[in-house]
C-alpha positions in Angstrom: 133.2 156.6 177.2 132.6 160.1 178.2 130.6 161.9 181.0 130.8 159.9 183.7 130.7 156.5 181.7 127.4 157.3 179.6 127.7 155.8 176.2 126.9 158.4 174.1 126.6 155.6 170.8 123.8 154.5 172.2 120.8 156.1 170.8 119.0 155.6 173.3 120.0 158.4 175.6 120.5 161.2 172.8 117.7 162.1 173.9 119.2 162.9 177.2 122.4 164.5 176.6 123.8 167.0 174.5 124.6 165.4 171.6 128.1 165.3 170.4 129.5 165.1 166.5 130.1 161.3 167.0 126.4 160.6 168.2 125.3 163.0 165.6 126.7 160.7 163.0 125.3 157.5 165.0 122.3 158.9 164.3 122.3 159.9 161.1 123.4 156.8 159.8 120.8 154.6 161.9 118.3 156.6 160.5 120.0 156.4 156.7 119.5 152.6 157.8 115.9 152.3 158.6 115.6 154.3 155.4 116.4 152.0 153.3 115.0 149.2 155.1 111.8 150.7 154.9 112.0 151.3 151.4 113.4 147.7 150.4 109.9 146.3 152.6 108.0 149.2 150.0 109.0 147.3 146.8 109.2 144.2 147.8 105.4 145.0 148.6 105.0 146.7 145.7 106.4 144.1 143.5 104.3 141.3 145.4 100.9 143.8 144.7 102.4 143.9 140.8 102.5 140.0 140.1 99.2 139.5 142.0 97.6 142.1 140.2 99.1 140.2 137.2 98.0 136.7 137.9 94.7 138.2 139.0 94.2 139.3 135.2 90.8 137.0 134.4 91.7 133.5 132.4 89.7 132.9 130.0 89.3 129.1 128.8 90.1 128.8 125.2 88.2 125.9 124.9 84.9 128.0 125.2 85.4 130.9 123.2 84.2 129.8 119.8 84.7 131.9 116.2 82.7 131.9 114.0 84.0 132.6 110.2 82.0 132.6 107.1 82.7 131.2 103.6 82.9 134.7 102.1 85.1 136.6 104.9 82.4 137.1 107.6 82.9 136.5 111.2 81.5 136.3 114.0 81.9 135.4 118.1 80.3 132.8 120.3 81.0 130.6 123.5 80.2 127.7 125.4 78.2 127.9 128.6 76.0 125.9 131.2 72.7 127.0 131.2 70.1 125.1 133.6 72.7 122.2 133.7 73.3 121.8 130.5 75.7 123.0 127.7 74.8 125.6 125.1 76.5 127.8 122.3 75.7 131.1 123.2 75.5 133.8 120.3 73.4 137.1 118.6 70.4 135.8 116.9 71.8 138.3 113.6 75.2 136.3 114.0 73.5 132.7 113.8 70.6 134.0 111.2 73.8 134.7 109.0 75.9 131.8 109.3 74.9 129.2 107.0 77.8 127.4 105.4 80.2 129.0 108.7 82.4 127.3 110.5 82.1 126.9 114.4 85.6 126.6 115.9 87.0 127.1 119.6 90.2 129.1 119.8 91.9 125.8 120.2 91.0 124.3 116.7 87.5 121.9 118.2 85.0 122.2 115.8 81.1 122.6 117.6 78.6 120.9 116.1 75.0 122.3 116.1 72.4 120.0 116.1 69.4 121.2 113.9 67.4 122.9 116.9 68.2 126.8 118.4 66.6 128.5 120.9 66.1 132.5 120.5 65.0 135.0 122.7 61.3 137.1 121.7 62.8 140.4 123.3 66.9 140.1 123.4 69.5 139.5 120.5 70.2 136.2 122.0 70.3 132.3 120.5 71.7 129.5 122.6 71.8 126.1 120.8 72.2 123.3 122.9 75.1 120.7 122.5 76.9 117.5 123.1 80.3 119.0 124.5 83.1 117.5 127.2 85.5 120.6 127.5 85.8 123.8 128.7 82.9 126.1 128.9 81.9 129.1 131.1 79.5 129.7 134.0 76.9 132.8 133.4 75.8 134.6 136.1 72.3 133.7 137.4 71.6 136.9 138.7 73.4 140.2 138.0 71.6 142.0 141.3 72.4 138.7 143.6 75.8 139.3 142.6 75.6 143.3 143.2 77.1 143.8 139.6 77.2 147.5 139.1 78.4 150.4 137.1 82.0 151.0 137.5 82.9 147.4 137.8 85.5 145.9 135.6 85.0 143.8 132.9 86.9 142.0 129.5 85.8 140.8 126.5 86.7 138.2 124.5 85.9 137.5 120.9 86.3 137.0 116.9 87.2 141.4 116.5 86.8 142.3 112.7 86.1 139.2 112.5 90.1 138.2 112.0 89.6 134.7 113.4 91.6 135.1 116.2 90.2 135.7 120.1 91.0 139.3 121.5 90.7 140.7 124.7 89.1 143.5 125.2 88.8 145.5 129.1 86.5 148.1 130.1 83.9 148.5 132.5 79.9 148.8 133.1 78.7 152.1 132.2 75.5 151.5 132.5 72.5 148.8 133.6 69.2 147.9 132.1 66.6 145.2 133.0 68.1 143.7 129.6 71.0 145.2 128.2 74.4 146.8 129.7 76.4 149.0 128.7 79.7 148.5 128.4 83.7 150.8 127.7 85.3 147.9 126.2 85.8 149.4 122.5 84.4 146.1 120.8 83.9 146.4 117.1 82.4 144.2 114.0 82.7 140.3 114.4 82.4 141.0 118.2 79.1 140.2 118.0 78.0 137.4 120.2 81.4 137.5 122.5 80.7 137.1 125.7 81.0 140.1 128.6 82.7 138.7 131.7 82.7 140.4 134.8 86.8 140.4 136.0 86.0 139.7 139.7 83.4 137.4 139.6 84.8 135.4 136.9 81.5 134.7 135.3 79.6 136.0 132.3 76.9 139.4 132.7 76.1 140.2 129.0 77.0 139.2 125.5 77.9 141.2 122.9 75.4 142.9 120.7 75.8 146.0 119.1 76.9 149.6 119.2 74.4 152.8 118.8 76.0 156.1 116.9 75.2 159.0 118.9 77.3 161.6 117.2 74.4 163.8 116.1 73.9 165.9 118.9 71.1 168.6 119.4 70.5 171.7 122.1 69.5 169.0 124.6 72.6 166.8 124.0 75.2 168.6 122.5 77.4 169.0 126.4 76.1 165.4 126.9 79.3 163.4 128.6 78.7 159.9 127.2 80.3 158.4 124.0 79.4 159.6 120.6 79.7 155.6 120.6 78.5 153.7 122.8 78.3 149.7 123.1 75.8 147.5 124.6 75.4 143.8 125.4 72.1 141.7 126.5 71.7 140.1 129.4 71.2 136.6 130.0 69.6 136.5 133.7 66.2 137.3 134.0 62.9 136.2 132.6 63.6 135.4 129.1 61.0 134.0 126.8 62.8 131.5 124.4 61.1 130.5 120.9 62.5 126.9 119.0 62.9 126.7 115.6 65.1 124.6 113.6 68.4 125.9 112.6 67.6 125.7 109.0 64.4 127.9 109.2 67.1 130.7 110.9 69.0 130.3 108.1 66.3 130.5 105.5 64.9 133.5 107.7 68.2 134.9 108.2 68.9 135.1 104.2 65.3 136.5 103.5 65.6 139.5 105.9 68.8 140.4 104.7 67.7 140.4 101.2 64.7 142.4 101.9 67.4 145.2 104.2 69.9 144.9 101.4 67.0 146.0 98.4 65.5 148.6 100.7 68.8 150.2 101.3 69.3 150.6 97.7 66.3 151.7 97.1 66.4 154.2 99.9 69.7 155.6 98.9 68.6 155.9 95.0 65.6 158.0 96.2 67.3 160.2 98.4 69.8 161.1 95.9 67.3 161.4 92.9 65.2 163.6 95.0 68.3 165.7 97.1 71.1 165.4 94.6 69.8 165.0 91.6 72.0 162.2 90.8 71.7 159.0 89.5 73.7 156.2 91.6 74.6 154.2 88.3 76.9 152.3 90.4 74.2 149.9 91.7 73.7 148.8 88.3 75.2 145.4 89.1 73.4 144.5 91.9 71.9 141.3 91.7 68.2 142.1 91.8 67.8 145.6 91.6 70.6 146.9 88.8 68.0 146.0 86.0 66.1 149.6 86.9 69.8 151.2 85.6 69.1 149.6 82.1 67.5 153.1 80.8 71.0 155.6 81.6 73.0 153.1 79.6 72.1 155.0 76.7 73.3 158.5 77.7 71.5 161.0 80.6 72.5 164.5 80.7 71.1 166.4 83.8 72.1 169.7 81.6 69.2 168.9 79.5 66.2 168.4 81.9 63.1 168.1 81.3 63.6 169.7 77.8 64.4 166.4 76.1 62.2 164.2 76.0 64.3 161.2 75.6 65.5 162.7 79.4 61.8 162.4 80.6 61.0 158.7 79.5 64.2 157.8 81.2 63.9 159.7 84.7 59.6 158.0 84.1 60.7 154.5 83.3 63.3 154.7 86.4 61.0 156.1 89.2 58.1 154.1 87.9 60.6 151.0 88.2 61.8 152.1 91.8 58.2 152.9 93.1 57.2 148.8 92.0 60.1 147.6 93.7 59.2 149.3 96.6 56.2 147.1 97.3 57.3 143.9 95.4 58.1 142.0 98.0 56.6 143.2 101.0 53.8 140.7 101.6 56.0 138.1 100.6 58.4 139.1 103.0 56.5 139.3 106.1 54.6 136.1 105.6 58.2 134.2 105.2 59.3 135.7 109.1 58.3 133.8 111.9 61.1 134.6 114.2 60.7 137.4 116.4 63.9 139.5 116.5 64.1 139.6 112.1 59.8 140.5 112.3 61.3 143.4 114.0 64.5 144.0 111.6 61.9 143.7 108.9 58.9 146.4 110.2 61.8 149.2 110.6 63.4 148.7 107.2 59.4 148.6 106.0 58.7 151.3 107.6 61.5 153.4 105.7 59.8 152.0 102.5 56.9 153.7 103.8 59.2 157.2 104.3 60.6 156.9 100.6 57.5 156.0 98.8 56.3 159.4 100.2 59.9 161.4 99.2 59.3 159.7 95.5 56.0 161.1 94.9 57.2 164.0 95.6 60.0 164.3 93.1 60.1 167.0 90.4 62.1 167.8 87.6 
């Protein structure tokens, strides 16, 4: 005690009186104290923030994520959801059209079993096939406005990727909203198809999975753009959607005749082009199944070198266009009258419409 009795220890009246060396270091090491009280209440806060950040992460049931795997090494996503009280598999239409002889498994090993009856949207990339099911499925959301979903918001996605059989999870966000498709970051790839988009805060599902645009190619007007060279989309399943039955087994047979018809013209397509541009036969399409027959004439000998000055040259390069101009057309008519289902009439008039395009770039090959 000092000055008359004033206890200089007590913080309190620093303030007051000169302050000595001893209530220098009083105050030094109160304030060294509340330091590190502070900081101890910081990471205990931070770490509480941490682990409910962590058990925040959206759960995804197992039960209703469903892969789908094909007999030759295809794969493909699905899940299980309530529509309009009751319970559906939700997929792509081009993921069920594909998937004859494919198994339909949840993550956890229970088989789904689709009755012979699908449901698939006119306008959307969408089949739901309703089923029989007790366990786990997930709620879609009824309304993506009502639930002020909107660009920036987080979401995950869940699904069959590269069609490995196994569920991955995939987080991005919305980059974009249309009045049927989004547009999501999550870097989804092959066998992702038909996975399901679920929004992380609301816990529900906004979109599923359907396919990815390559915007590389730039121009003047897009060559600063900021978007993705790739970007990813899913559809929607709010809305009005206008939902055409068929039986399962017409899909398939559908399915299978569409991608016979893509699988031709793409052959055909890339023989042209490379006939006309490269002057180059693609002799290595003369396996395929129903188009390596037009090969038969090279299998002989073909010199380029030679032209048009040989005539054995001539009847070879005549036989082969004349062969690739009849396939062309073949099986057009057959083709369209076969299609029924909406979403593969649509595959089927662009693929068409490039047999138009390379009809024209064969008539116009010279030698």
């Amino acid at each position: 005690m000092i000055g008359g009795g004033v206890d200089v220890f007590n913080p309190v009246v620093t303030t007051a009186l000169e302050e000595t060396l001893e209530g220098r270091i009083f105050r030094l090491k109160e304030e060294l104290r509340q330091a590190e009280e502070a900081l101890l209440a910081l990471s205990g806060e931070t770490a509480e923030r941490a682990a409910e950040n962590q058990s925040s992460e959206l759960a995804i049931a197992a039960g209703a994520l469903v892969i789908v795997a094909g007999q030759d090494g295809s794969g493909g996503s699905g899940f299980i959801a309530e529509l309009r009280d009751r319970m559906f598999f939700v997929t792509n239409i081009h993921v069920l059209a594909a998937a004859r002889g494919s198994s339909f498994k949840t993550v956890n090993g229970q088989e789904v079993i689709l009755p012979d009856v699908v449901f698939l949207s006119r306008q959307r990339d969408l089949a739901i096939v309703p089923i029989t099911w007790s366990g786990d499925f997930l709620q879609i959301s009824p309304s993506l406005s009502y639930d002020q979903v909107t660009i920036g918001d987080a979401v995950t996605v869940m699904g069959n990727s590269d069609g490995a059989g196994v569920a991955t999870r995939l987080q991005g966000d919305v980059d974009g909203i249309g009045p049927m498709e989004i547009e999501i970051s999550a870097k989804f790839v092959p066998g992702n198809s038909g996975s399901p988009i679920m929004h992380d805060e609301l816990g529900t599902v906004i979109g599923v999975v359907s396919h990815m645009r390559d915007l590389s190619t730039k121009d003047k007007w897009t060559e600063d753009s900021e978007l993705a060279d790739i970007r990813r989309f899913g559809f929607r399943l709010d809305g009005e959607i206008d939902w055409q039955r068929v039986s399962l087994a017409a899909l398939f047979d559908q399915g299978e005749t569409c991608e016979r018809f893509e699988d031709r013209t793409t052959v055909l397509a890339r023989s042209i082009y490379m006939l006309k541009h490269e002057r180059t036969i693609l002799t290595a399409y003369s396996s395929h199944q129903s188009l390596g027959y037009l090969f038969d004439p090279f299998e002989g000998g073909f010199s380029w070198k030679r032209g048009t000055s040989s005539s054995n040259n001539i009847i070879k390069l005549e036989r082969f266009m004349n062969g690739l101009h009849n396939e062309l057309i073949t099986d057009r008519q057959k083709t369209r009258d076969a299609l029924t289902v909406d979403f593969l009439r649509k595959r089927f008039n662009t693929m068409d419409d490039m047999r138009d395009y390379f009809e024209g770039q064969l008539k116009n090959v010279s030698f």
